[in-house]
N, C-alpha and C positions, 0 to 999 in steps of 0.2 A: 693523275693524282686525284683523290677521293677526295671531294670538299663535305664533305658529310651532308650536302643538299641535293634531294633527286631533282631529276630534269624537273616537276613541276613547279617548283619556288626558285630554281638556280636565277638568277639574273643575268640580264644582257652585259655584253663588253663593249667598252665606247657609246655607251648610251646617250647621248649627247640630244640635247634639244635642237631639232631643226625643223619644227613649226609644221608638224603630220596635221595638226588641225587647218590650218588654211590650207593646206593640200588636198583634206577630204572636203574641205567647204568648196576648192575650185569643182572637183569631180562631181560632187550632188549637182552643182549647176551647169556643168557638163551636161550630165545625164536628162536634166529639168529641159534643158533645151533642145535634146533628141526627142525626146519621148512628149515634149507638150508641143513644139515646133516643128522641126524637122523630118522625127518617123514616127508620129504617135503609135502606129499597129507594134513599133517597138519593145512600149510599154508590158505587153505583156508577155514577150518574154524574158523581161527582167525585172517584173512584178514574182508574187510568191502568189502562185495560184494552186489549189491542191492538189486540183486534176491535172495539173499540167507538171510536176514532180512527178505522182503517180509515174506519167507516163515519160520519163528519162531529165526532166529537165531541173535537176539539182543544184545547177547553179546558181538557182533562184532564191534559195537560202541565202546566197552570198548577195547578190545583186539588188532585193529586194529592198538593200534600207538605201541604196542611194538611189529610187526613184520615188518623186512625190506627185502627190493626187492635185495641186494647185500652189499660187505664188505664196496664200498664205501658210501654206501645210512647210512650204519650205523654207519661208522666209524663218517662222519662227522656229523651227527645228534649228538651223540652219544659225543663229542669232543666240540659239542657247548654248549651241557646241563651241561656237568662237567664246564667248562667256566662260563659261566651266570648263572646257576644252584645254584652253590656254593654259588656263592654272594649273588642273592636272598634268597636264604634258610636262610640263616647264618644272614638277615636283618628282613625275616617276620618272623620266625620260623619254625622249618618242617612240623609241623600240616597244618598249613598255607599254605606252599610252597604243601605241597602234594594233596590238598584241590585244590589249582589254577590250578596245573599242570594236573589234571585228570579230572577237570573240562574242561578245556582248551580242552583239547585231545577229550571228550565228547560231548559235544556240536561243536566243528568244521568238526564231523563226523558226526555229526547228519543232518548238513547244510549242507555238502557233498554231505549227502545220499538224503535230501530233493530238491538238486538242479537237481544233477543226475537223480535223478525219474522223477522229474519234466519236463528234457529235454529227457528221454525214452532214456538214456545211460544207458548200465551195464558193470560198472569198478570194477577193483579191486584196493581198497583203502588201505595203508600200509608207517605205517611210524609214529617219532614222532615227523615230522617236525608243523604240526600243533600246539600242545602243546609248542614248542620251541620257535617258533615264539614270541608268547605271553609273554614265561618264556623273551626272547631279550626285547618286549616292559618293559615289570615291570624293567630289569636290568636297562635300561635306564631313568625310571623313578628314583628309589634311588640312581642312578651314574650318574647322567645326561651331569658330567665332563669328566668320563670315555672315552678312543680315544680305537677304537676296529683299531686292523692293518686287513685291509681288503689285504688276499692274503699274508701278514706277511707283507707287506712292504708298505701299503696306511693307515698313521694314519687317523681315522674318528670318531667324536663325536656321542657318544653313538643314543643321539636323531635324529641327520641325517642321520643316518645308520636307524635306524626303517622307518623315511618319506620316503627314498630313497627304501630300499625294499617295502615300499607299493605300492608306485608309480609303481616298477615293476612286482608288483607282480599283480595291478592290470590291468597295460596297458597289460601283456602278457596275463589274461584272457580275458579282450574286443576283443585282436587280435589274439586270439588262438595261441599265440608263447607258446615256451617253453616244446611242446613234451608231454611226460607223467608226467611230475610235474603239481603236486596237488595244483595249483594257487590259486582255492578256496579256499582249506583248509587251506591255511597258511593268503588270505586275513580274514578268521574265525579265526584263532586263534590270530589274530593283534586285531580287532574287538571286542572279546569277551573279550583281556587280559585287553583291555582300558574302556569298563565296569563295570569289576571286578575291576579295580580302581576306577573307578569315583562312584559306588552302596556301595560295600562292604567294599573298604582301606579309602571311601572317600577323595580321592588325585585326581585333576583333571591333567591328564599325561600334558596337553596341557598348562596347566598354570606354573608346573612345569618349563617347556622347555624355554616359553618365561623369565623366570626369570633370567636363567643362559647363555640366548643367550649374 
């Protein structure tokens, strides 16, 4: 039967919430405890490294956001996803949220790895800040009231907290501040999560925002 929706906006059946966020919170710390404990040389074949795609290992796209560089690179990745995570999950459904969230992660690696080549860098890519990113914009799209305390103690509206992080996320790329955080991949995963609204949830984030300004 023709539902007048192509495959990419069609929705899941039996969507039901069954909590995909502590599920990918157990697997980061899975991964956290191979790769920093158990078999660090691990790490890099489930890091996102150029050369090492180049040379057949693609899976690294995929694997690259559940391993992290140290406790605190994962604690607060890891802290933010339970946060925003929850909400969204619990709003789209987990099919849904699991669907955005690996999407996300997927393609802002992929941009990574396309930007890096492009500029004849070889990083090593780790983390699941990129996907997070994205999971903050959707939060802020269904919460748009929501005041996140930045630092525990600076109330901020869900939607100014995304403009504000892009702004910096993407002045600190033009000007190469910021060290070894992955600017790219988190201006990608902002990018791609407002997309995946405006293609697949058809919600435009930006009309949203101005409504409730």
């Amino acid at each position: 039967m023709n539902t007048g929706k192509s495959i990419i906006n069609r929705r899941f059946r039996n969507n039901t919430y069954t909590n995909i966020t502590l599920k990918l919170i157990i697997i980061n710390a899975v991964v956290f405890l191979l790769t920093t404990y158990i078999a660090p040389r691990s790490a890099y074949y489930l890091a996102m490294i150029p050369s090492f795609v180049l040379h057949g290992y693609i899976w690294q796209f995929f694997t690259y956001m559940f391993v992290h560089g140290g406790f605190s690179h994962i604690f607060f990745n890891m802290l933010s996803l339970f946060i925003f995570g929850t909400m969204v999950e619990q709003r789209v459904g987990s099919k849904e949220f699991l669907l955005f969230y690996l999407l996300t992660g997927i393609v802002s690696g992929i941009i990574s790895f396309l930007c890096y080549l492009a500029a004849g860098t070889n990083v090593i890519l780790v983390g699941a800040s990129g996907a997070i990113y994205g999971v903050l914009l959707m939060f802020a799209v269904f919460y748009p009231y929501a005041r996140v305390f930045v630092f525990g103690l600076i109330p901020i509206r869900a939607p100014v907290l995304v403009v504000l992080y892009a702004f910096i996320e993407l002045s600190s790329q033009v000007f190469g501040a910021g060290g070894n955080v992955a600017h790219l991949t988190h201006l990608s995963g902002l990018l791609f999560a407002y997309l995946y609204c405006r293609i697949r949830m058809k919600i435009n984030p930006i009309d949203v925002w101005k409504r409730t300004m």
